[in-house]
N, C-alpha and C positions, 0 to 999 in steps of 0.2 A: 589406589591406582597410580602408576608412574607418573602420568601425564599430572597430575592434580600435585602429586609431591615436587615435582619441580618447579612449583611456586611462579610460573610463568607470567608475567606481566599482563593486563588487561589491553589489548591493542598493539602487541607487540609486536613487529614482522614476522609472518615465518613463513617459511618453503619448505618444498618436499621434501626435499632431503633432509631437514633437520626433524618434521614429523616424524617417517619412517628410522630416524633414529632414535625412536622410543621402544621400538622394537627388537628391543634386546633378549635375546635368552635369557630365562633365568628371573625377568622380570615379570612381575602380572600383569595383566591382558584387561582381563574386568576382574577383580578379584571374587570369586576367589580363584581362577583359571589364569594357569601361569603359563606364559612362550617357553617353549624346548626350545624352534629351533626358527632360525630367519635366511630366507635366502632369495636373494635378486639375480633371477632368470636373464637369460643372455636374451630377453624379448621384450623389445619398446612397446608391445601391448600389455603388457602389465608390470606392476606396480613391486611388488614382494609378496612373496610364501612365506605362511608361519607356522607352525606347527604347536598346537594348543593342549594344555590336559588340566585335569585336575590338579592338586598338589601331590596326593599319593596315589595315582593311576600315572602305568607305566603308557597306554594305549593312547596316544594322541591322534589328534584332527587335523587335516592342513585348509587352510583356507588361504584363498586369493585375494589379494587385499589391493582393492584398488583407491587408490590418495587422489585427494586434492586442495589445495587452500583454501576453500570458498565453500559457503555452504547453500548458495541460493538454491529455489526448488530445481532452475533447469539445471546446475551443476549433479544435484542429487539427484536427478531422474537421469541422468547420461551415467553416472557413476554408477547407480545401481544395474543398468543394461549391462555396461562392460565389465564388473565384476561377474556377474552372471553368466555370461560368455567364456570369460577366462576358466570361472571354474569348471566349466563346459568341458573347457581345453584340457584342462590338468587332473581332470578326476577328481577335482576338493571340493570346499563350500566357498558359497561369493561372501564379501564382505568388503564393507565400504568406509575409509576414514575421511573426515571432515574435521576441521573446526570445532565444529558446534553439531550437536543433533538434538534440536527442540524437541519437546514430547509429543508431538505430530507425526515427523519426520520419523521417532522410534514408533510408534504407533504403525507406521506404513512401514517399516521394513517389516514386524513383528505380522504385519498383513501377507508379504511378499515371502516370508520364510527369508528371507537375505537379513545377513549381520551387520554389526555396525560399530563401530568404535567412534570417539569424538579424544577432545584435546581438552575435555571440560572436567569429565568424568561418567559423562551418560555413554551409556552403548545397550547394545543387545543380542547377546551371539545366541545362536541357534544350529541345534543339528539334531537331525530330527532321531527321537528315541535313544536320545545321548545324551544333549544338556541344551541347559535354557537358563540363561542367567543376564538380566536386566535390571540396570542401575540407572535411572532419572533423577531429573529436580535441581540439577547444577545449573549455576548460571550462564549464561554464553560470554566469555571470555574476549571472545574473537568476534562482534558485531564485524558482518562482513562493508568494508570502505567500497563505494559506489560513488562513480563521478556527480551524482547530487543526493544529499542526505536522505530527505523523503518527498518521492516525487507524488506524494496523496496530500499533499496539503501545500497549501499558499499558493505561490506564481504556479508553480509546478504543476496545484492540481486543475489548470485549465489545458493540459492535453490530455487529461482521462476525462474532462466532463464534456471535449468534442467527441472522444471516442464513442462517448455513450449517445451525443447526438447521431455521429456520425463511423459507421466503426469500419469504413472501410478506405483507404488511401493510397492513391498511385503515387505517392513521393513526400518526402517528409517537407517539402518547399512546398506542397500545395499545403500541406496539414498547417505548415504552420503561417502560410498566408490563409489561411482559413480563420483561423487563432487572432492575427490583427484586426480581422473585418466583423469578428463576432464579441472585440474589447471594446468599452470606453476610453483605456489607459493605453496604452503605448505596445502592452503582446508580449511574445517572447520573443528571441532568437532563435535564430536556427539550429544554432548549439545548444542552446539550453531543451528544444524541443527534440532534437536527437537524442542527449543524454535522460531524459524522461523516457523514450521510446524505448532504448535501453533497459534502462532499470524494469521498466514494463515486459520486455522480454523474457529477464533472465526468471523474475517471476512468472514467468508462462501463463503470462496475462495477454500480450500480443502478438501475432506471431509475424516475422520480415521476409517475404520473399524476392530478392532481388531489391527491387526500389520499394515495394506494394509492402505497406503495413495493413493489417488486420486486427481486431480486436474482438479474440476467441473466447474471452472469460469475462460477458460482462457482469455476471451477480458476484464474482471475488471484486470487479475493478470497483463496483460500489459499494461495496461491505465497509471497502479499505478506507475510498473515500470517508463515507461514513464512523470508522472506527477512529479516524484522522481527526476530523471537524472538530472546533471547539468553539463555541459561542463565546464570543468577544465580549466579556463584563466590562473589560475596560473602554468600548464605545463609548463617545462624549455623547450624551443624551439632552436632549433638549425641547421640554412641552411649547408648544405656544399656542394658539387663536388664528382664526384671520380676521383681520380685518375688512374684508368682505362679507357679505351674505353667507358666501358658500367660499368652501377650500376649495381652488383648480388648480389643477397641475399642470395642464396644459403651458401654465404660464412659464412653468421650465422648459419648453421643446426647443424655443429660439435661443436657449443660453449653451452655444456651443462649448464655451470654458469647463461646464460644469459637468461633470461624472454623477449616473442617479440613476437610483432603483428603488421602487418598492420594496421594501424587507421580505422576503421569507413567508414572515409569517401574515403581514399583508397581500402578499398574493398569492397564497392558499384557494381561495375563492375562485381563481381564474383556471386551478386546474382539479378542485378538490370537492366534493360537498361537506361543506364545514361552516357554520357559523361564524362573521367576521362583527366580533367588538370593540369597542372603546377606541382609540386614535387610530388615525393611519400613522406607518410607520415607515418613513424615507431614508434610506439613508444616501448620504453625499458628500465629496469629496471636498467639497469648500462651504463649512457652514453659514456662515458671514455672507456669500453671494447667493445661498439657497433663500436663506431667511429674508434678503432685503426682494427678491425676486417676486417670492409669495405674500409680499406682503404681511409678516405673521408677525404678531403681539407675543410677548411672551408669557407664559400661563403658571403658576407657582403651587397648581390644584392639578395636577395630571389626570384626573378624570373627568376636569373641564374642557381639557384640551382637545383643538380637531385634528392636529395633527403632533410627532413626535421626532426632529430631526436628528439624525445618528449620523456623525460624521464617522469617515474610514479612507484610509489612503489601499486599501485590500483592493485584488483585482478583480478577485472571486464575485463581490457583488457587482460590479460591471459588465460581468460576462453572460453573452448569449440569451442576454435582456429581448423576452417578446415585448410587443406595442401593442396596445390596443388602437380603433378608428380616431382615440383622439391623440395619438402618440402616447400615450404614458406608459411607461417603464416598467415594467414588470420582472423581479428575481427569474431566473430559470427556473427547469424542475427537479433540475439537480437540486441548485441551491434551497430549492423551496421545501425539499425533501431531507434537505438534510437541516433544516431549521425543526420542521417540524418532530422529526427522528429524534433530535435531541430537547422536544418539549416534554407537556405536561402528559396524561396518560391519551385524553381524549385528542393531543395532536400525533400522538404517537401511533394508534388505533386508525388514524386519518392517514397517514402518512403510508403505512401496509398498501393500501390501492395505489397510490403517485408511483411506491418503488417500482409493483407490478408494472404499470405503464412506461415508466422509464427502462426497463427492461427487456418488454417487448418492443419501443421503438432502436433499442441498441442491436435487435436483430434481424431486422427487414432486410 
């Protein structure tokens, strides 16, 4: 395929114009279907005409080929409308180039009967009782550049775990003073909460009306989440004792300095039925003022221990922490669900009810 022979660099600028310069006569298409002919219409509603055949058939195709640099889903789901229309217009077949067309994305056109070319090597043209010819499995060349890398993980993903609290908002000033009153740490910006809302968008995960964000796809926003997460091996871990009767936690409520949660998988209990073993597991942002607080010994037998302090400077565990009557701290259920999602089988098994739940409170 031309596209693949031009050796085109991984993340290299490009624009329409130099895409639909691949669209040469004479050149192949998806091979083994070669372009006759290319022509751009005296009309800002589309893109270029091509006209398609085999190598030894005289009887070519025209399709309408509507371009764009970008491959996100709303990009693709707008592109395939107005190809579709176009060919509407012109008596051809629709067809869409991108970028990149993931084996999803060819999957849904192959759904839709609409064709598809990429800059990779994948496509899928179709005309019905004529030809069908599909080539996948290239790699995306062109990862699409988004003003934040990936808004499902780290600072970022604290405006998809309000969404999923809360999925509806009159102005992104209120979301993201929402966002500071439900941290331990310091929140986001307003910038940084608009570019998340964004990137959410184009994903056709939220949708923006005027000021009023929405949040229409809560079981992809926590898939994503979810496919995002990674359990932190490298947490500093640390068994001790108390030196007390009994371990309290209470004794952290008056330590304003200090950032603290329950782990994940310590407060399972509080939304799960699930058997809770061996230490409790805290974690906190300053281990040295946790441990002198609680009074705690340190323990060199971990299954002596009553409790297990995890330090973390992450925002994720200080967010949208329930209390219980004696104040203490508890993971959300986001976090709790995605602690448990990435455990052993029987927290995994546990975890199937929390998703449910968190999923029916994302749409009230």
């Amino acid at each position: 395929m031309i596209f693949l022979s031009e050796k085109m660099a991984v993340n290299t600028k490009i624009d329409e114009r130099r895409m639909l310069a691949h669209l040469r006569p004479g050149e192949p298409l998806l091979p083994p279907l070669v372009i006759r002919k290319f022509d751009r219409p005296n009309d800002r509603e589309i893109d270029a005409l091509v006209d398609v055949s085999f190598p030894t058939d005289l009887a070519t195709e025209r399709f309408s080929v509507e371009c764009n640099t970008r491959s996100t889903p709303e990009v693709f789901r707008k592109a395939i409308r107005k190809a579709s229309d176009n060919a509407a217009r012109f008596e051809s077949h629709p067809m869409v180039f991108l970028p990149y067309l993931s084996p999803e994305k060819l999957a849904k056109l192959e759904e839709l009967a609409v064709s598809g070319i990429d800059l990779c090597g994948n496509g899928f043209i179709y005309v019905p009782n004529r030809m069908c010819v599909a080539r996948t499995g290239n790699p995306n060349l062109y990862p699409d550049s988004r003003p934040i890398a990936n808004p499902y993980r780290g600072r970022s993903s604290l405006v998809a775990r309000m969404l999923l609290n809360h999925p509806h908002w009159d102005s992104l000033g209120q979301l993201t003073e929402a966002i500071k009153k439900e941290t331990q740490t310091k929140g986001l910006s307003l910038s940084q909460v608009s570019k998340t809302i964004a990137a959410f968008a184009e994903d056709l995960i939220v949708t923006k009306t005027g000021n009023q964000i929405a949040l229409t796809d809560p079981v992809r926003l926590l898939d994503n989440l979810g496919s995002e997460w990674r359990r932190r091996s490298s947490l500093n871990r640390h068994a001790y004792r108390s030196s007390h009767a009994k371990l309290d936690l209470r004794e952290l409520v008056s330590v304003d300095e200090l950032a603290w949660s329950l782990s994940g998988e310590s407060s399972a209990p509080r939304y799960c039925t699930i058997a809770q073993g061996g230490p409790v597991q805290l974690i906190v942002n300053n281990l040295k003022l946790a441990e002198s607080t609680l009074s705690l010994i340190p323990e060199s037998v971990p299954s002596f221990a009553d409790i297990v302090l995890m330090e973390s400077e992450e925002d994720e565990y200080y967010f949208a922490n329930e209390r219980d009557e004696a104040g203490v701290r508890y993971a959300s259920r986001v976090q709790t669900w995605l602690e448990l999602n990435a455990g052993d089988a029987r927290q995994r098994e546990t975890a199937k009810d929390l998703y449910q739940t968190i999923i029916r409170k994302s749409r009230v």
